[in-house]
N, C-alpha and C positions, 0 to 999 in steps of 0.2 A: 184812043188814048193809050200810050203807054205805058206796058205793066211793069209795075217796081220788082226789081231785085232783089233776091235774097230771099231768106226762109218764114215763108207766114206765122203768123200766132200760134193759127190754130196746128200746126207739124210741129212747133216750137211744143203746145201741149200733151202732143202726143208721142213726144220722143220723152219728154221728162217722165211722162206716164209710166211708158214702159221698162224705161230702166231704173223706175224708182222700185215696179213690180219686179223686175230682176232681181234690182239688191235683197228687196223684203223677205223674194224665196229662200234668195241664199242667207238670209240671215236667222229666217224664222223655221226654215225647214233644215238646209244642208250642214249648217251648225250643231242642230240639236242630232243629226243623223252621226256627226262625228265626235259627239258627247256619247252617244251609244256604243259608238265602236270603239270607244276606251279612254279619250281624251280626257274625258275627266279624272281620272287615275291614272294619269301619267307624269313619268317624274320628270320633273324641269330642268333638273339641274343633270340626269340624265342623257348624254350625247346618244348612249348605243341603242337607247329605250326610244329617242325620239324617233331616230334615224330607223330604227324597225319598224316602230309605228306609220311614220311616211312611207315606208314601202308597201305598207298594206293599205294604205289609205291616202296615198298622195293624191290620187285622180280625185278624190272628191275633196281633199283639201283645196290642191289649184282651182277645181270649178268653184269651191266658195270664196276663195280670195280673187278671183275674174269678174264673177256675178259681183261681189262686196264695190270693186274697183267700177266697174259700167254703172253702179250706183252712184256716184261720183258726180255725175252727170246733173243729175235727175237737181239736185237744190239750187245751183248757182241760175238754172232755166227757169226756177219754180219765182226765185228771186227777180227774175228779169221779167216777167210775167207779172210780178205783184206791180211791181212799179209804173209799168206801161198798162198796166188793168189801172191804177189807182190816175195815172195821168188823161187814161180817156173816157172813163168813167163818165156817165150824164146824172149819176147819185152814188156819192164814195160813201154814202151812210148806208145803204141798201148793198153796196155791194162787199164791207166790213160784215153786214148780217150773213146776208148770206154764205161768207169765209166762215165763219164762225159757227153757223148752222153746220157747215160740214166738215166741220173740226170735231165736234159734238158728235156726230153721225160716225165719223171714221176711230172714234177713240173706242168704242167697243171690241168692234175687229183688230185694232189694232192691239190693243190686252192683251186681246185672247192668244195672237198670233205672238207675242213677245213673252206673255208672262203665265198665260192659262187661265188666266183670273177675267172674267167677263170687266171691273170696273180695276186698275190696278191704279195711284195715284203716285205713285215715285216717278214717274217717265211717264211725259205727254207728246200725240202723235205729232208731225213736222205743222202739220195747219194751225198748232195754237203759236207756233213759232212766227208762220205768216201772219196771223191776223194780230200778234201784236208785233210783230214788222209794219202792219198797215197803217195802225194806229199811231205806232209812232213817227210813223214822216204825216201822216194826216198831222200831228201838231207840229213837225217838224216844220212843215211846209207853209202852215198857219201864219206861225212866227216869224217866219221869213218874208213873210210878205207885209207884215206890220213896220214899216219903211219909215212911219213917224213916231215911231217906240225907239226912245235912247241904244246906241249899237250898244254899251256894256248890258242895258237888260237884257238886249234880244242875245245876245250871245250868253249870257247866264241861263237864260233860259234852252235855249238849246242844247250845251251842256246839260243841262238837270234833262230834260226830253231823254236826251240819248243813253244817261247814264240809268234812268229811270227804267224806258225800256229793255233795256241788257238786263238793268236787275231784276225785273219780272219775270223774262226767261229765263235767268238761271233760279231764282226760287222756286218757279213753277215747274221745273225739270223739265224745260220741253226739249225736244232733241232739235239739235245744235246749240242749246240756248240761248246766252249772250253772241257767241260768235256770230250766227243765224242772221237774230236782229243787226248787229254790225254790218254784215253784209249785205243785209235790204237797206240801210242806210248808205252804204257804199253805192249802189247801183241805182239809188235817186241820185244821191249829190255828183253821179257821171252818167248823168241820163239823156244829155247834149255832146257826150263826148263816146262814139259806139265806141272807139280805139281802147279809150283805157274801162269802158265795159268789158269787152274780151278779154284784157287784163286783171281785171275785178273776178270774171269767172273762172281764169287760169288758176290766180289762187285762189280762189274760195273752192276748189274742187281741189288743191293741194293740199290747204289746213285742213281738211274737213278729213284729209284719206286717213282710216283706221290705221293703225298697225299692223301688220298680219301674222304677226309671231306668233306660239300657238298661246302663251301665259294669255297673251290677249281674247284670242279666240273664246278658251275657257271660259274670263270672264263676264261675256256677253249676253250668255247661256244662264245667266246665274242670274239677272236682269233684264228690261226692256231694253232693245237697240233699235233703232231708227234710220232714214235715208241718210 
């Protein structure tokens, strides 16, 4: 039989993996390291103050805006992942729990590593992001398949689905919030088309990229930040 082309799930999982832990270090480690070395007391409006400060500290500035940027990666796969989990799926109820088991699981560490606080509830980890990305094409997908339901209900209804889920993630602070779920509905409704998937991921790792100015930097440190 011959073997298909292209990159498996399971390398798909383990490159998001990794450079989702990339980003995390640089955010949760090499950030706070440049918060010590003065950046919190630096004046902005400052040309000669910055320009000194980079000279003492560029090298580990650029590794954290490298490490920030190869995080980039890590959502737009995590995204591609959810959809094609959720499309071959033999129970999408069992496997919403179990996303959401480990969304529970990962929010501890994830506190701790953003904010110091074992439970912090302003910013939630990227998984509650997914798991209501999941839930919302599970109804997304529901309703679209309801063929002898009026098209203005089912389109009303979809509307209210999409805008539903966007507004849970941004009340609930999850990281990415709205955007996030946008983009997991993005990579259903082009789940027949891989072309404009690559496209779907090009920019969703475009909107998604931080800023890297230092004003921004600072205040990252000051909050949870996420992949």
């Amino acid at each position: 039989m011959e073997k298909k082309k292209g990159i498996s799930g399971s390398t798909l999982k383990m490159i998001a993996i990794v450079t989702m832990l990339i980003d995390h270090i640089g955010a949760a480690v090499l950030a706070r390291l440049l918060m010590v070395n003065g950046l919190g007391e630096l004046d902005q409006t400052n040309t000669d103050a910055i320009m000194q400060w980079l000279s003492a500290n560029g090298a580990l500035y650029w590794m954290y805006t490298v490490m920030r940027m190869i995080g980039r990666v890590a959502f737009p796969i995590f995204c591609f992942l959810l959809v094609e989990g959720f499309l071959h799926t033999h129970d999408v109820k069992k496997y919403a729990m179990r996303l959401g088991l480990f969304a529970l699981l990962s929010e501890i560490p994830f506190d701790l590593a953003f904010s110091g606080k074992i439970l912090e509830f302003g910013y939630q980890n990227v998984f509650f992001t997914l798991l209501i990305g999941l839930l919302t094409i599970m109804l997304f997908d529901a309703v679209v398949k309801k063929q002898e339901w009026h098209p203005v209900l089912r389109s009303a209804l979809l509307v209210i689905i999409t805008f539903g889920g966007m507004g849970a993630a941004y009340l609930l602070h999850t990281d990415y919030d709205a955007k996030g779920v946008l983009a997991i509905l993005v990579f259903y409704m082009t789940r027949q088309m891989r072309g404009l998937q690559i496209v779907a991921a090009w920019r969703s790792a475009g909107n998604f990229r931080r800023s890297w100015r230092l004003s921004r930097l600072r205040s990252i440190t000051g909050s949870a930040d996420g992949t």
